[in-house]
C-alpha positions as CSV (number, residue, x, y, z in Angstrom):
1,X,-31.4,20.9,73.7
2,X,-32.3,19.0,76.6
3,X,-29.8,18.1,79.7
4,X,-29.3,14.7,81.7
5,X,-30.3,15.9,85.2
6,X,-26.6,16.6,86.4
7,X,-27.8,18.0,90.1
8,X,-27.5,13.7,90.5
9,X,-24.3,13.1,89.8
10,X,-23.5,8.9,89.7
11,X,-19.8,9.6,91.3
12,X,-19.3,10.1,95.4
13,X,-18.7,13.8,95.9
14,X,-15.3,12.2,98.0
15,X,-14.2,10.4,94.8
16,X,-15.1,13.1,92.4
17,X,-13.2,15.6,94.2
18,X,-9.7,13.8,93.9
19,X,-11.0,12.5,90.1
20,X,-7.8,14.1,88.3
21,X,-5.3,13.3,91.2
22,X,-6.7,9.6,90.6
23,X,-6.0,9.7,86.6
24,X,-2.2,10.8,87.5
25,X,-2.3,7.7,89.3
26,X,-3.7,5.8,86.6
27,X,-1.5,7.3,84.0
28,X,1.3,6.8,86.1
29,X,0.8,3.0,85.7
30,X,-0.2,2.8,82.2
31,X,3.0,4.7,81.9
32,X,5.4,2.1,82.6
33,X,3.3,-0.7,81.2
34,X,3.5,1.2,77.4
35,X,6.9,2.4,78.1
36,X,8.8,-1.2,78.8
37,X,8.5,-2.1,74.9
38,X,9.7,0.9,73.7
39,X,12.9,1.2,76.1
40,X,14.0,-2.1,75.1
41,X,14.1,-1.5,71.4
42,X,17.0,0.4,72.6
43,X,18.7,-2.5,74.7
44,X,18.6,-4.8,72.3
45,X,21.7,-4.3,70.3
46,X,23.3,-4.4,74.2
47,X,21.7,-7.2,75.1
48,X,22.7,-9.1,72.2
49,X,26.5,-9.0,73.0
50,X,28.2,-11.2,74.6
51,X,28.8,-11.2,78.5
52,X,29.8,-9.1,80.5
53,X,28.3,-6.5,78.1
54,X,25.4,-8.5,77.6
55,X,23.7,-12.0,77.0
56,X,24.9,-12.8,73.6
57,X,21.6,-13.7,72.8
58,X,20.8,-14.2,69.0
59,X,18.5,-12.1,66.6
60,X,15.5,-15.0,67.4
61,X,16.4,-14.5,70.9
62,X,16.3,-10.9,70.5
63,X,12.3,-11.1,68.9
64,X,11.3,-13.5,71.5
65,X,12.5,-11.7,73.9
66,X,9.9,-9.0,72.7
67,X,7.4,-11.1,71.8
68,X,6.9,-13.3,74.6
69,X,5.4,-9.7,76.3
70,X,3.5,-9.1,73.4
71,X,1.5,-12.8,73.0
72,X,0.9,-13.1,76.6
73,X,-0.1,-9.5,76.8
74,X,-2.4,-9.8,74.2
75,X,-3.9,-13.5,75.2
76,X,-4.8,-12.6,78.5
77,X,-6.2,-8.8,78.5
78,X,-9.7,-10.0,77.5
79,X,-9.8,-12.4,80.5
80,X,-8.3,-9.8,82.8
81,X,-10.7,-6.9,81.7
82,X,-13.2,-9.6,83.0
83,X,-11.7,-10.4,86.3
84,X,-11.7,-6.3,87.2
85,X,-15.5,-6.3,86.2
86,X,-15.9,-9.2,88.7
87,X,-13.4,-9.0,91.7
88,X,-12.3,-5.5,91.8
89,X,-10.5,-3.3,89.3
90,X,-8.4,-1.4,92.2
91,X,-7.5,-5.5,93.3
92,X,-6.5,-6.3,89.9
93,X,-4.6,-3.0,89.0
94,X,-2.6,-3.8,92.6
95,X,-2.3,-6.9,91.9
96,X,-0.9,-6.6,87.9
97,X,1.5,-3.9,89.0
98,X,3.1,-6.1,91.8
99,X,3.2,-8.9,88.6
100,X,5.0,-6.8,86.6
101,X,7.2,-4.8,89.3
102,X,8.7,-8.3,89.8
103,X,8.5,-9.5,86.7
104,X,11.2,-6.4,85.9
105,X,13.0,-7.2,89.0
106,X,13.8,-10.7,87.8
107,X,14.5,-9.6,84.2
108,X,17.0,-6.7,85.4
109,X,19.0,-10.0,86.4
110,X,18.4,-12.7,84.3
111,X,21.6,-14.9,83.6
112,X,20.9,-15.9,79.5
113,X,18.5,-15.2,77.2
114,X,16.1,-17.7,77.8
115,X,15.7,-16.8,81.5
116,X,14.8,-13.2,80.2
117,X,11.8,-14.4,77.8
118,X,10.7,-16.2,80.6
119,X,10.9,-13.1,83.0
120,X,9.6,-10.9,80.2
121,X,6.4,-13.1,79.9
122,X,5.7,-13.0,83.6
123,X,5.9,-9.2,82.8
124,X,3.6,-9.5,80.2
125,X,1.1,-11.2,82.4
126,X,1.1,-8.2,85.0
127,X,0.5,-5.5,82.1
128,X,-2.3,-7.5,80.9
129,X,-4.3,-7.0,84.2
130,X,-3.2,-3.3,84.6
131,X,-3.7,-1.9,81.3
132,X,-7.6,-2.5,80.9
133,X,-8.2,-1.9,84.4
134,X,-6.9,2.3,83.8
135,X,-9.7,2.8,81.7
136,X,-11.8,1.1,83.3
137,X,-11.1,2.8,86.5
138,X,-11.7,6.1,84.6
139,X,-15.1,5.5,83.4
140,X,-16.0,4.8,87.5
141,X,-14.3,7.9,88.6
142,X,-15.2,10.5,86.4
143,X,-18.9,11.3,85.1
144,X,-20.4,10.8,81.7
145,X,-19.7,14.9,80.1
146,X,-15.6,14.6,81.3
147,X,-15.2,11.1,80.3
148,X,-14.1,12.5,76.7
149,X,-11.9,14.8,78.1
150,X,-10.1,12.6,80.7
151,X,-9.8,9.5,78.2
152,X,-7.9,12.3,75.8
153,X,-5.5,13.1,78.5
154,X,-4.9,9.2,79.1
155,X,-4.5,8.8,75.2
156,X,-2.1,11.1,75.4
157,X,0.0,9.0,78.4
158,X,0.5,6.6,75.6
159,X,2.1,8.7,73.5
160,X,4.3,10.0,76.1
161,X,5.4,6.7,77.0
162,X,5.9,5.6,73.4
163,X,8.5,8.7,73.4
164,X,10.3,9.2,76.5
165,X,11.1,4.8,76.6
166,X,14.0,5.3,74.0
167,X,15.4,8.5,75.7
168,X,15.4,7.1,79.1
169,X,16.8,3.5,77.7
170,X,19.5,5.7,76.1
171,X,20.7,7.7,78.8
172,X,20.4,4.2,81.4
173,X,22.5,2.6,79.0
174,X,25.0,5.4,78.5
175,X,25.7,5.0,82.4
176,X,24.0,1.7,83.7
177,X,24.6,-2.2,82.6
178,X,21.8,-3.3,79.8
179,X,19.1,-4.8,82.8
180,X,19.0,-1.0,84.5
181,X,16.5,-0.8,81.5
182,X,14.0,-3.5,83.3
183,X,15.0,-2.4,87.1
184,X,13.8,1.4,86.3
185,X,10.2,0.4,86.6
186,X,10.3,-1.2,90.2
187,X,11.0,2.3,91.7
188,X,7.7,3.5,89.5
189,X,6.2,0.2,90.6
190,X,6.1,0.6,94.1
191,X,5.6,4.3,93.9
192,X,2.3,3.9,91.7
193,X,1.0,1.2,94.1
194,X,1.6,3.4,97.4
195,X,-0.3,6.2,94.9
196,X,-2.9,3.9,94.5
197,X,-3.5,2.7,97.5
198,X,-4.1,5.8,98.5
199,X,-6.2,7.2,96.2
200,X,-8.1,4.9,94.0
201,X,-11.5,3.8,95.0
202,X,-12.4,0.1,94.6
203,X,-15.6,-0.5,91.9
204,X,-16.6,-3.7,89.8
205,X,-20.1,-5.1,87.9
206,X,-22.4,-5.4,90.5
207,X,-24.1,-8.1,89.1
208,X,-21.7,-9.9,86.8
209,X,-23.5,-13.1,86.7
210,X,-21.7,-16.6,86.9
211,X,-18.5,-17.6,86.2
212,X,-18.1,-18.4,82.0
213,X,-14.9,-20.7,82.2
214,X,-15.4,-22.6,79.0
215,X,-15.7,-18.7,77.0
216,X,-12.2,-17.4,79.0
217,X,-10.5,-20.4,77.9
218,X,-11.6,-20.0,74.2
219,X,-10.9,-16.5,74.5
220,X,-7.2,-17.0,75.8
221,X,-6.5,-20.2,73.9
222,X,-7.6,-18.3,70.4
223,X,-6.1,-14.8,70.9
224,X,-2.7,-16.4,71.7
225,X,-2.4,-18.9,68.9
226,X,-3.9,-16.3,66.7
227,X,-0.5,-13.8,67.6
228,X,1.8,-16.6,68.1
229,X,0.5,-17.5,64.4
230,X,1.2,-13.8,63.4
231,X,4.8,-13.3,65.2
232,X,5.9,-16.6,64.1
233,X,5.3,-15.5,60.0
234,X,6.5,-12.1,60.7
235,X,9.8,-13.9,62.2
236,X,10.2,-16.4,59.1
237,X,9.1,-13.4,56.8
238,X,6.5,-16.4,55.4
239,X,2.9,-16.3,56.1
240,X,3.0,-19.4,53.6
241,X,4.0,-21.7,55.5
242,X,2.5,-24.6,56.6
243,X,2.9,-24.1,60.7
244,X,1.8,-20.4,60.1
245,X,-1.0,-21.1,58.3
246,X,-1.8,-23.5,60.5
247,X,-1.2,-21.8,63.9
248,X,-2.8,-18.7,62.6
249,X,-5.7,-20.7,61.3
250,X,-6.2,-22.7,64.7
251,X,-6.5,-19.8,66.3
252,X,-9.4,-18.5,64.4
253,X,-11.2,-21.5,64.3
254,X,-10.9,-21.0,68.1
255,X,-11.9,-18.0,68.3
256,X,-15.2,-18.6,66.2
257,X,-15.9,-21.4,68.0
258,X,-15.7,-18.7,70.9
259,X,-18.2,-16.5,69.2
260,X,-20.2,-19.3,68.7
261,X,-20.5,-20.4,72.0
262,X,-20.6,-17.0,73.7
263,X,-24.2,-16.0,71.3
264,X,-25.9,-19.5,73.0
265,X,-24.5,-19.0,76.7
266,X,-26.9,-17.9,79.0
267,X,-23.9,-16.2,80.5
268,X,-21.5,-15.1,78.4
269,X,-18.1,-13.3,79.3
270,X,-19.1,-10.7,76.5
271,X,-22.2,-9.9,74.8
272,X,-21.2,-10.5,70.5
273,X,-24.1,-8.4,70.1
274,X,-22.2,-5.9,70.4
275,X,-20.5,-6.0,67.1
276,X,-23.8,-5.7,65.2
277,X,-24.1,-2.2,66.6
278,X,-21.7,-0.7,63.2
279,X,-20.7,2.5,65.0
280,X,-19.0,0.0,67.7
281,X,-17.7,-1.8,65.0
282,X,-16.3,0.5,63.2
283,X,-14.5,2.0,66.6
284,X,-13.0,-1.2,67.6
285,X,-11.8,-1.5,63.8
286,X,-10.2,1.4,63.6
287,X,-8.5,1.1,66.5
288,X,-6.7,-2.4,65.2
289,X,-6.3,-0.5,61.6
290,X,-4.8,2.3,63.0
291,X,-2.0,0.5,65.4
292,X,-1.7,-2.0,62.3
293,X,-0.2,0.9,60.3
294,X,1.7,3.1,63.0
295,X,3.5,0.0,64.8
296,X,5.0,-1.4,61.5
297,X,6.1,1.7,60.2
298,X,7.2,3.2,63.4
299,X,9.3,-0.4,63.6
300,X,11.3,0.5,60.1
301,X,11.7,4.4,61.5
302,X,14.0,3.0,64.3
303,X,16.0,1.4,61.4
304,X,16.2,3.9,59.1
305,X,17.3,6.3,62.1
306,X,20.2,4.5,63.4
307,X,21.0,2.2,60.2
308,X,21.1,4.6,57.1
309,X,21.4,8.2,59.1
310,X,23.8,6.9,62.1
311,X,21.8,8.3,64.8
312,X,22.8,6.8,68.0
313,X,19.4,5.4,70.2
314,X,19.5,8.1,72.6
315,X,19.3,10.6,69.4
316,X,16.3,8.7,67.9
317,X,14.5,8.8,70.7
318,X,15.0,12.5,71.1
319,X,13.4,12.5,67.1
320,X,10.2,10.9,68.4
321,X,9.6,13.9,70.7
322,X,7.5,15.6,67.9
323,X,5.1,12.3,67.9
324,X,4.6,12.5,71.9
325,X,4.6,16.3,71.9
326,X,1.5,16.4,69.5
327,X,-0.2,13.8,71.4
328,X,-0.2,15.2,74.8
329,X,-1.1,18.6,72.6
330,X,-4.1,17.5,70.9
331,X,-5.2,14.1,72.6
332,X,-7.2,16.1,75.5
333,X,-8.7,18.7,72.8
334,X,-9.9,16.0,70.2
335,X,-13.0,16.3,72.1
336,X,-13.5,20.2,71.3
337,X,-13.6,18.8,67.7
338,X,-15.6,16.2,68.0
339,X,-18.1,18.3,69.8
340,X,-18.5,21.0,66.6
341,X,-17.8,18.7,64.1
342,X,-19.0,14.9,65.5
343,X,-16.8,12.0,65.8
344,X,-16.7,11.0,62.1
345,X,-15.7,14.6,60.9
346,X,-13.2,14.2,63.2
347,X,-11.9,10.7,63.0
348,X,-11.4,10.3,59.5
349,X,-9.2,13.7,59.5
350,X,-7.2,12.1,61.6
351,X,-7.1,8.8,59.9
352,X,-6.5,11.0,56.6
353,X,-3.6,12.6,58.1
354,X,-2.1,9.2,59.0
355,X,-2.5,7.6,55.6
356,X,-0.9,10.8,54.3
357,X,2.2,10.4,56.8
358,X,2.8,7.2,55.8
359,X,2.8,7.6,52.5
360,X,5.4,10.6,52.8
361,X,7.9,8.2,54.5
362,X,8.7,6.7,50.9
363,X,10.3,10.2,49.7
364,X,12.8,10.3,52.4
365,X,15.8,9.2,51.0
366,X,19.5,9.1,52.9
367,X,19.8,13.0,52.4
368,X,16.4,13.8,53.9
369,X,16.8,16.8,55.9
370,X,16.1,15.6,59.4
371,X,13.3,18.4,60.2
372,X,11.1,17.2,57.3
373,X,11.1,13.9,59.3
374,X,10.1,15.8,62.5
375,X,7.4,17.4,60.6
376,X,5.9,14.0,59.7
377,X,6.4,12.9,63.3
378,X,4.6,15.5,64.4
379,X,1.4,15.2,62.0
380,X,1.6,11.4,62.8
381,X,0.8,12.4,66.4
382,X,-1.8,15.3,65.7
383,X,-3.6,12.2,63.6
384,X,-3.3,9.8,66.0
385,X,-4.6,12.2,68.6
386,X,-7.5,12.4,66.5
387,X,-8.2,9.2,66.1
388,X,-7.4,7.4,69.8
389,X,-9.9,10.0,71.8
390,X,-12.8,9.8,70.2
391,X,-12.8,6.1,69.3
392,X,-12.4,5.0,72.9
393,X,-15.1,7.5,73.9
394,X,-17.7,5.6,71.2
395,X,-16.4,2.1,72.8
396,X,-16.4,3.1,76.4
397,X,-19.5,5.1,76.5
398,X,-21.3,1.8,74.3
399,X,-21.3,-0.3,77.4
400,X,-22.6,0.4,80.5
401,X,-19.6,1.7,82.9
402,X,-20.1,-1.6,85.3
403,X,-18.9,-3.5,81.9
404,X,-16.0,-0.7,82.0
405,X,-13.4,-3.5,82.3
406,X,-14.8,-5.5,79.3
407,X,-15.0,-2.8,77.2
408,X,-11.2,-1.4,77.7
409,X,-10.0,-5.1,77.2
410,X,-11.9,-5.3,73.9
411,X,-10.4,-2.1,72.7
412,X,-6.5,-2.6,74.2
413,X,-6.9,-6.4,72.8
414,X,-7.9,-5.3,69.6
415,X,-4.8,-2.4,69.6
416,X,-2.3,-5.3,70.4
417,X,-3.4,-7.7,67.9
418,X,-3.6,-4.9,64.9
419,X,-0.2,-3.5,66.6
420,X,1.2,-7.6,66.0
421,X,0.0,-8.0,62.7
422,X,1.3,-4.3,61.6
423,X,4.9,-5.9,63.1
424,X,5.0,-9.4,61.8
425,X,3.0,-8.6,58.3
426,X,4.7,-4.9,57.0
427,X,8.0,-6.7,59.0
428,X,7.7,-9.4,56.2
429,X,7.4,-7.0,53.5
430,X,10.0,-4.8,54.6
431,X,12.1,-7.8,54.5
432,X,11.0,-9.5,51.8
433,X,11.5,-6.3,49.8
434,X,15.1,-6.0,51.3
435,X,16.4,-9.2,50.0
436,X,15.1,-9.0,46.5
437,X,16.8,-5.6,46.6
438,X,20.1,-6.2,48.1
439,X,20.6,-9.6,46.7
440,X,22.7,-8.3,43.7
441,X,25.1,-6.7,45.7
442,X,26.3,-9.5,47.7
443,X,28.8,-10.9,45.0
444,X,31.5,-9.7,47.1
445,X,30.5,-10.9,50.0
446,X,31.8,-15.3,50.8
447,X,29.4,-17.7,49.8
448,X,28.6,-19.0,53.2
449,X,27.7,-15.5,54.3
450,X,25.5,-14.4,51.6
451,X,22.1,-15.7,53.2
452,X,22.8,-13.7,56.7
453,X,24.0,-10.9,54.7
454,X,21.0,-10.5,53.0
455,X,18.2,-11.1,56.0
456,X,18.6,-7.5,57.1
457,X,20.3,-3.9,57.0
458,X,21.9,-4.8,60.0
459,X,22.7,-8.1,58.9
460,X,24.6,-6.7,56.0
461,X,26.3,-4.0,57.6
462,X,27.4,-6.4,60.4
463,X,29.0,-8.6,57.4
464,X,30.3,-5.4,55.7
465,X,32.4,-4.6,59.1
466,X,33.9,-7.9,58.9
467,X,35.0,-7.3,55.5
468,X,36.8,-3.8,56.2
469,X,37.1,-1.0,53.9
470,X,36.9,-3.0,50.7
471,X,32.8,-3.2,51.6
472,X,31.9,0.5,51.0
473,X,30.4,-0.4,47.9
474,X,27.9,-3.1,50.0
475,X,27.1,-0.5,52.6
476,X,26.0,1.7,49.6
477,X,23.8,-1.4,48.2
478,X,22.2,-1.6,51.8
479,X,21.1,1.4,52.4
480,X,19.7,1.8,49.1
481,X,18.4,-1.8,49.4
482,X,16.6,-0.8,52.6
483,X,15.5,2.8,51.4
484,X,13.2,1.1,48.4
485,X,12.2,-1.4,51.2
486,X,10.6,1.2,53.6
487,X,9.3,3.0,50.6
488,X,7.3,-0.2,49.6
489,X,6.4,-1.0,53.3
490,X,5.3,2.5,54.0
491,X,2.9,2.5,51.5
492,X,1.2,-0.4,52.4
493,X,1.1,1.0,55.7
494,X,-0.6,4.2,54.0
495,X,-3.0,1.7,52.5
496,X,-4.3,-0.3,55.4
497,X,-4.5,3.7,57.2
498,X,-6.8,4.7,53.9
499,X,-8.8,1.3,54.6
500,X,-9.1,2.7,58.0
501,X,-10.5,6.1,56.6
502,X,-12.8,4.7,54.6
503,X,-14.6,2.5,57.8
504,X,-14.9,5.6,60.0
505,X,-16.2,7.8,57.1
506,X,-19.0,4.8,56.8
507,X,-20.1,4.3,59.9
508,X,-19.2,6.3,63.2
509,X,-21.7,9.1,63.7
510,X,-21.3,12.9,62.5
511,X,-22.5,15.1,65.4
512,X,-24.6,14.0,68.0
513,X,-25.5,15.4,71.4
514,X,-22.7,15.3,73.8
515,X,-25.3,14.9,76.9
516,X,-27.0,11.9,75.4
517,X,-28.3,10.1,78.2
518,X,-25.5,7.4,79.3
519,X,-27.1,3.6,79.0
520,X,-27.3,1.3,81.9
């Protein structure tokens, strides 16, 4: 086997000698960025009461409030991932973090509901630049044989954050006023810049080539009608109608015409060609697959949590401990299997397991012991693991690591549209299949209540409190109602995670050597 000349390392010795110090940096920011949705899943019953409590926004209020993150989020991390390529990633990760540091400051304090999806938006903004800059940063600071390792111990951030956001949301909220769940992260914000500051070295393309304004704009343009398209038929729970289908279609058309006119530029913001190469391909596909599946199930976990078993949020979040635990467990080791057994072996395990933990959510019932649903927790995590590591190796390692930035905003953009769609579409069947199932309870319910009573589980046991004891019978109808609901949702979820399987077992490569020499 032949090596790749490591007595000339590409990394200053002074950068390479504080390389792990600098990922707790960058994990410390990605930290916050992944952890701000997840702790406000937890605020949202809060927030929706009426003041003092809260804001007494509505259930529409509620989603945009999430949502307005997510589409601008999503819009803009392509374009940023550029900007850190071209002006600086250390600039741009400073620069995002001081975004979305006061971006949480102004939400904390935000005086009605529409003033906090404005707030969360500007917050959204700031995570966009941060997020592709981490791994991009990585790539520059570590060299070529402890990429793998180092991107597995980021992976693993993520599923920290995905974990400890409901737990600390909880305990704020058992002590604190709802916006203490937004004014956490300015502490973390200004320690993470000082951090960084301090530590991070600077590093972009060094020959980017000119500006390509006309590709950015069809980049943003189509990625945010594309998920405002997606949210807005998750939230009617009708991808039939006409706006959707005509928001969601305006925003591929844009996004071809993007294609289109990124292959004839002379100076494109990303080379397309890319996506003939099927190993990179298949990596990015996964990646959206994966997050389709996992974010619309783990939506209907938080409901069948609190809503059927009565599990407060602090308590749920305590149940997703199994998920985190396995990440930061096996993301950093995915590459020991991936060296003896190559990234396919590996991947589709891991997409295998997924499918398999998806599919076990529709035997859980109300009775369930509560350790079987750690158990699939846990797996869920071990799969994901499996899956996260070695994919972003393939797509980081395709480009050469002045591209860095591009290549972690193609991957995070990818997650976060996959992660929408997996929300808005297995939201709509979750729905869908709730009303049809609770419909014939609702006889007992009054006539002008029926059609909120039936939207949701929470919908109908908000009615049911209203109508006092008499409504056992309709709390009865809505958990079984939303049981058969899950169980149809999860397996379409365990379907799209078996589509998944089937595109890594095609194309990503079995074993190859790990010291293949890095292009440029």
């Amino acid at each position: 086997m032949t090596t790749s000349a490591p007595a000339v390392p590409r990394i200053p010795e002074a950068v390479h000698r504080r390389r792990w110090a600098i990922l707790g940096v960058l994990m410390l920011s990605l930290l916050i960025v992944v952890l701000d949705n997840s702790i406000l899943n937890v605020a949202v019953k809060t927030i929706s009461t009426p003041a003092p409590t809260g804001l007494g926004a509505t259930q529409s209020e509620l989603e945009w409030a999430i949502n307005a993150y997510t589409l601008v989020f999503a819009g803009l991390l392509f374009s940023a991932g550029l900007l850190g390529d071209r002006l600086g990633r250390k600039k741009v990760l400073l620069g995002g973090l001081a975004v979305f540091g006061a971006g949480s400051a102004l939400a904390a304090f935000a005086g009605s509901p529409a003033e906090l999806i404005g707030f969360r938006a500007l917050m959204g903004l700031g995570a966009a630049f941060v997020m592709p800059a981490t791994l991009a940063v990585l790539m520059n600071v570590f060299e070529r044989d402890e990429q793998p390792k180092a991107i597995g111990i980021w992976a693993g951030g993520v599923g920290l954050a995905i974990a400890i956001g409901p737990i600390t949301g909880g305990i704020l909220l058992d002590h604190f006023w709802w916006g203490s769940v937004f004014l956490v992260n300015v502490p973390i914000v200004l320690l993470a810049i000082a951090l960084m500051i301090w530590l991070v070295p600077d590093s972009r393309d060094p020959a980017p080539g000119r500006i390509d304004p006309v590709g950015v704009t069809l980049s943003v343009v189509g990625l945010v009608l594309l998920v405002y398209g997606i949210i807005r038929g998750g939230e009617l729970a009708d991808f039939g109608d006409i706006t959707v289908l005509a928001t969601i279609g305006a925003g591929l058309a844009v996004l071809v015409a993007f294609v289109v006119f990124e292959k004839r530029s002379d100076h494109p913001s990303i080379d397309v060609g890319l996506f003939r190469d099927k190993v990179f391909s298949a990596a990015i596909a996964a990646i959206a697959l994966v997050f389709f599946a996992l974010m619309g199930v783990t939506f209907f976990s938080v409901f069948y949590t609190q809503s059927v078993r009565g599990y407060s949020p602090l308590e749920t979040g305590l149940l997703l401990l199994p998920l985190a635990a396995a990440q930061l467990i096996f993301a950093p080791r995915a590459r020991l299997l991936v060296d003896r057994f190559g990234n396919r072996a590996t991947t589709t395990a891991g997409m295998a397991l997924i499918a398999a933990t998806l599919a076990a959510f529709a035997t859980l019932d109300a009775d369930t012991p509560i350790w079987l649903l750690e158990v699939i927790f846990f797996l869920m995590g071990t799969g994901m693991a499996h899956i996260m590591t070695p994919v972003s190796v393939v797509i980081m390692q395709s480009l050469p690591r002045e591209k860095a930035g591009s290549a972690s905003a193609l991957s995070n953009t990818f997650r976060q549209v996959g992660g929408a769609l997996g929300i808005a579409v297995l939201g709509s069947v979750l729905s869908a299949s709730y009303r049809s199932a609770v419909e014939g309870g609702l006889d007992a319910v009054p006539p002008q209540l029926r059609h909120t009573a039936g939207e949701s589980i929470e919908s109908t046991l908000a009615v049911a409190a209203r109508l006092g004891p008499k409504a056992q019978p309709l709390v009865e109808r809505a958990d079984d109602a939303f049981l058969h609901a899950m169980h149809v949702t999860a397996l379409g979820g365990a379907a799209v995670a078996l589509l998944g399987t089937l595109v890594v077992a095609l194309f990503l490569p079995g074993r190859t050597p790990r010291d293949e020499p890095e292009r440029s």
